[in-house]
GULUM-939152 format. One record per residue: residue number from 1; x, y, z of N, C-alpha, C, O, CB in turn. Coordinates in Angstrom, 1 decimal. Glycine has a CB too. Layout:
% residues N
> nudo  nx  ny  nz  cax  cay  caz  cx  cy  cz  ox  oy  oz  cbx  cby  cbz
> NUM  X  Y  Z  X  Y  Z  X  Y  Z  X  Y  Z  X  Y  Z
...
***
This chain:
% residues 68
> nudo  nx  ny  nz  cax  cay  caz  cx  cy  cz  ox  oy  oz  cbx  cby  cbz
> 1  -11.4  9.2  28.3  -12.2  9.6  27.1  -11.4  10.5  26.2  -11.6  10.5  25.0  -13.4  10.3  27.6
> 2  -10.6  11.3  26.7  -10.1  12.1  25.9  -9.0  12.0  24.8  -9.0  12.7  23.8  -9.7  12.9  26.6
> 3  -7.8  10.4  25.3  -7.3  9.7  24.6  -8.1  8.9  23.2  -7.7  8.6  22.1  -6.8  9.0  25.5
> 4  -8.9  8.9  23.6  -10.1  8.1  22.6  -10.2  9.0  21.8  -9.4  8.8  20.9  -11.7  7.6  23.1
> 5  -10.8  10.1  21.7  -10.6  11.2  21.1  -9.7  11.6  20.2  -9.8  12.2  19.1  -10.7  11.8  21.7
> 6  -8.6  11.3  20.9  -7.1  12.3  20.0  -7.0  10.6  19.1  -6.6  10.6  18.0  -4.9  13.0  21.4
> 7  -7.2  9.7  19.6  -7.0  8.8  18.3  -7.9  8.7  16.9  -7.8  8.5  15.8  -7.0  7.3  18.7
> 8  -9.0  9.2  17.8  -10.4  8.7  16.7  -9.7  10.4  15.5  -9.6  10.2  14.2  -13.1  9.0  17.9
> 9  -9.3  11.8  16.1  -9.0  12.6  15.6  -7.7  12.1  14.7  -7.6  12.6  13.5  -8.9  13.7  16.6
> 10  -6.8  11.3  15.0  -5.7  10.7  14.4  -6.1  10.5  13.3  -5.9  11.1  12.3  -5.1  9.6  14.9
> 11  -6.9  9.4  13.5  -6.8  8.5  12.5  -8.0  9.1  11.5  -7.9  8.5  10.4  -7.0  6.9  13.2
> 12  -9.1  10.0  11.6  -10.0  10.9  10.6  -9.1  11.5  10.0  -9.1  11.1  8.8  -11.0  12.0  11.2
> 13  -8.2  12.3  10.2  -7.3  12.7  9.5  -6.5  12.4  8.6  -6.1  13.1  7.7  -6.9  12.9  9.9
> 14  -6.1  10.8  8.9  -4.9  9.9  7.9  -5.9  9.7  6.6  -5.6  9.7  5.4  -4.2  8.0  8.7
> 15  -7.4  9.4  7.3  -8.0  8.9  6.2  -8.6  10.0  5.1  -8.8  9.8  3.9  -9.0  8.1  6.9
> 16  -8.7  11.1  5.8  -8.8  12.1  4.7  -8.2  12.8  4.2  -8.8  13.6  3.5  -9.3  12.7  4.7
> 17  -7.3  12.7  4.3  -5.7  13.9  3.9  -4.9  13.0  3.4  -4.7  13.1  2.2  -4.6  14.9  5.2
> 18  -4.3  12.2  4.0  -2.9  11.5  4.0  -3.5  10.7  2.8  -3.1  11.0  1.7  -2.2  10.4  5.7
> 19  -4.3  10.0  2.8  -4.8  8.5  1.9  -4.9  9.5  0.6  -3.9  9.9  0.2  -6.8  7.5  2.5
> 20  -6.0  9.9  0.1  -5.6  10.8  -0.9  -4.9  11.6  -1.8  -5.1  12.0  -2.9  -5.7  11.1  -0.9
> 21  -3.7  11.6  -0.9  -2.8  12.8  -1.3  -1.2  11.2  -2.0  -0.4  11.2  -2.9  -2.4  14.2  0.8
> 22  -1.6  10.6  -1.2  -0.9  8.9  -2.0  -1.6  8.4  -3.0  -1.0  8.0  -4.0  -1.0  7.5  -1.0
> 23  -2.7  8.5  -2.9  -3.5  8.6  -4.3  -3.2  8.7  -5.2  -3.0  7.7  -5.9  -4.1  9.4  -4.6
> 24  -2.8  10.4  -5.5  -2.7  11.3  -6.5  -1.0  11.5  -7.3  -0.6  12.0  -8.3  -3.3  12.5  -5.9
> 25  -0.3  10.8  -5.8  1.3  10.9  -6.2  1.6  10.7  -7.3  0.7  10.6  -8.1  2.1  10.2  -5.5
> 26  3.0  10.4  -7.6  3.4  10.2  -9.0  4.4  8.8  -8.6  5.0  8.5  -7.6  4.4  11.9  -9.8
> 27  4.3  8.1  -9.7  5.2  6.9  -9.1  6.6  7.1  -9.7  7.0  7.9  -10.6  4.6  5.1  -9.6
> 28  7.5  6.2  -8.7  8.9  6.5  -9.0  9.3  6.6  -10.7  9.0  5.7  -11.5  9.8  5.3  -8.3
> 29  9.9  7.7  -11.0  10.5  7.4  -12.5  9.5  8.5  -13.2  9.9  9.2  -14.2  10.3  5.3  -13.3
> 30  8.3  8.6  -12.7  7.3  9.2  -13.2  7.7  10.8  -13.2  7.8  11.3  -12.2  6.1  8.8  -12.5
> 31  7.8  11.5  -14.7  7.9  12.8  -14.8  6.4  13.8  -14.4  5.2  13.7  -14.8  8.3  12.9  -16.3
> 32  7.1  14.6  -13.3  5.8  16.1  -12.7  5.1  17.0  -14.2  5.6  17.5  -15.2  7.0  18.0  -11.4
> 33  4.0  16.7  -13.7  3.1  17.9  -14.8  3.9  18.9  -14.9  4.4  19.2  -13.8  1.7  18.5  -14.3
> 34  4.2  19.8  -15.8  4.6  21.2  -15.9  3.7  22.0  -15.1  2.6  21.6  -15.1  4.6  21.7  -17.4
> 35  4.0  23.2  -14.3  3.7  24.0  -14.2  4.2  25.8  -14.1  5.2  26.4  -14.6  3.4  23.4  -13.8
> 36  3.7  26.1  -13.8  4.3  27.6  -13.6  3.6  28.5  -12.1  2.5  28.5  -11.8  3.8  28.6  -15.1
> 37  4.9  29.2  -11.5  4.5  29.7  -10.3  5.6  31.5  -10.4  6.7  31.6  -10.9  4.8  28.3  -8.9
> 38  5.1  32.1  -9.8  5.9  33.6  -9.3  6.9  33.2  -8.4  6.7  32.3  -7.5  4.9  34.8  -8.5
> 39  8.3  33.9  -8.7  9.4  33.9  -7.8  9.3  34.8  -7.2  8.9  35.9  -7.8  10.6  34.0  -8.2
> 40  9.5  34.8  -5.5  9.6  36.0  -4.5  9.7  37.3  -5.4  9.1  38.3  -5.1  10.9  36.0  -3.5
> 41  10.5  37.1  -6.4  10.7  38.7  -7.0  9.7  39.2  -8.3  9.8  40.1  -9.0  12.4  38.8  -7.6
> 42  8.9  38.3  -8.2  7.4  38.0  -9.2  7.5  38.0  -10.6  6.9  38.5  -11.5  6.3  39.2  -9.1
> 43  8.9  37.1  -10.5  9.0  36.3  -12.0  8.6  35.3  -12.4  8.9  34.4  -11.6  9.9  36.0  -12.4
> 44  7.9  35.0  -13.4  7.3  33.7  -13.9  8.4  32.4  -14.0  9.3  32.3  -14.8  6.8  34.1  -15.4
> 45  7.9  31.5  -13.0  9.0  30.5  -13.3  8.6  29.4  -14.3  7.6  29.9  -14.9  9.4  29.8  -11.9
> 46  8.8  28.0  -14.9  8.1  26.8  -15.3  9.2  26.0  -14.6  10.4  26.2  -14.4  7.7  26.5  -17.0
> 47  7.9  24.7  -14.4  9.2  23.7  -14.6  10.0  22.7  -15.6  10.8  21.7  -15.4  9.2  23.1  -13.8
> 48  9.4  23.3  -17.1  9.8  22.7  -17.9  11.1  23.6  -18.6  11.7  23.2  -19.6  8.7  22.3  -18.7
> 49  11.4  24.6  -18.1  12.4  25.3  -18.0  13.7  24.8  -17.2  14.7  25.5  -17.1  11.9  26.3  -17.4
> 50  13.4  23.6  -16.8  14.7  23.8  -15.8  14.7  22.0  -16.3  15.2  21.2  -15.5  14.4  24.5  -13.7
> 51  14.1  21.6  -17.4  14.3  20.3  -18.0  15.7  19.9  -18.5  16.3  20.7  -19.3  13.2  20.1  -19.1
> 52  16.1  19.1  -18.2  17.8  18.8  -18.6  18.7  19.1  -18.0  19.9  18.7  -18.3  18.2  19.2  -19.4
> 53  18.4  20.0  -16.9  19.5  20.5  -15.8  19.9  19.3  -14.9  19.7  18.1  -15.2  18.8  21.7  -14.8
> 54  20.3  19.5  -14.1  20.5  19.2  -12.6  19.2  19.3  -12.0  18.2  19.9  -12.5  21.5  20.2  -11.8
> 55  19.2  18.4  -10.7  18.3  18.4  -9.9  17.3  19.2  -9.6  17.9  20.2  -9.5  18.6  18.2  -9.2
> 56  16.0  19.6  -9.4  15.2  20.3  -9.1  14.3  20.3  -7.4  13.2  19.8  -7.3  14.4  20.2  -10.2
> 57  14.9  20.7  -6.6  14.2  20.6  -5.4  12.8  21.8  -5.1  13.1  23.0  -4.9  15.4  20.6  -4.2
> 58  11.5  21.3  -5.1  10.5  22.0  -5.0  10.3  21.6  -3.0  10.0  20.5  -2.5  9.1  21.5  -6.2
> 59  10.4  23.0  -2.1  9.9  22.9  -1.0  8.3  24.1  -0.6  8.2  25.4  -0.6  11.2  23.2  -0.1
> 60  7.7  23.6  -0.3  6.2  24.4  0.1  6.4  24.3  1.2  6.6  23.2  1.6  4.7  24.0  -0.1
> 61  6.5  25.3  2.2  6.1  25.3  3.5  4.6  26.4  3.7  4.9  27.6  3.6  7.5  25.9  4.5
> 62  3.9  26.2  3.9  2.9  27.5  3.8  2.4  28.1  5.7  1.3  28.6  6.1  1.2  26.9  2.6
> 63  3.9  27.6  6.5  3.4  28.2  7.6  3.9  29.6  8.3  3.5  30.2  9.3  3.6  27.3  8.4
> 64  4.6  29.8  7.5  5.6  31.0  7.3  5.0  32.1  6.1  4.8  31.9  4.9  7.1  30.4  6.8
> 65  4.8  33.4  7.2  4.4  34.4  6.4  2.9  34.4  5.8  2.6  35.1  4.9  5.3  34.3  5.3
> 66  2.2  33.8  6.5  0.5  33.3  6.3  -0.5  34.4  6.7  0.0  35.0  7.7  0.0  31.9  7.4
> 67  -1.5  34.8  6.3  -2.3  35.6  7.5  -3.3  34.4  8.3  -4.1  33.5  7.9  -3.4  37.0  6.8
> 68  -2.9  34.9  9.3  -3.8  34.2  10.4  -5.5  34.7  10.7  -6.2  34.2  11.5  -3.0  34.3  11.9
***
């Protein structure tokens, strides 16, 4: 019973998080909305600021540094 469980929990999950979030993606070639966010040092960044450069890698981890 409990295997039944961790799949039926699997697969609730894919269907409400994962499916959506493919949804909303951007397709290949397709330019990111602008936005703006604070740098660790609580500078205003955009990312239309950094249009014409070199690459832009955006990483979110939000498990680090969280209150629990």
């Amino acid at each position: 019973m409990g295997r039944n469980k961790c799949i039926l929990a699997s697969l609730l999950f894919l269907l409400c998080f994962v499916h959506p979030a493919l949804l909303l993606g951007l397709d290949l070639g397709e330019k990111a909305p602008d936005f703006e966010l604070l740098s660790t040092k609580g500078d205003k960044l955009r990312l239309s600021s950094y249009s014409g450069k070199k690459n832009v890698v955006l990483q979110f981890y939000v498990l680090d540094f969280t209150p629990t």
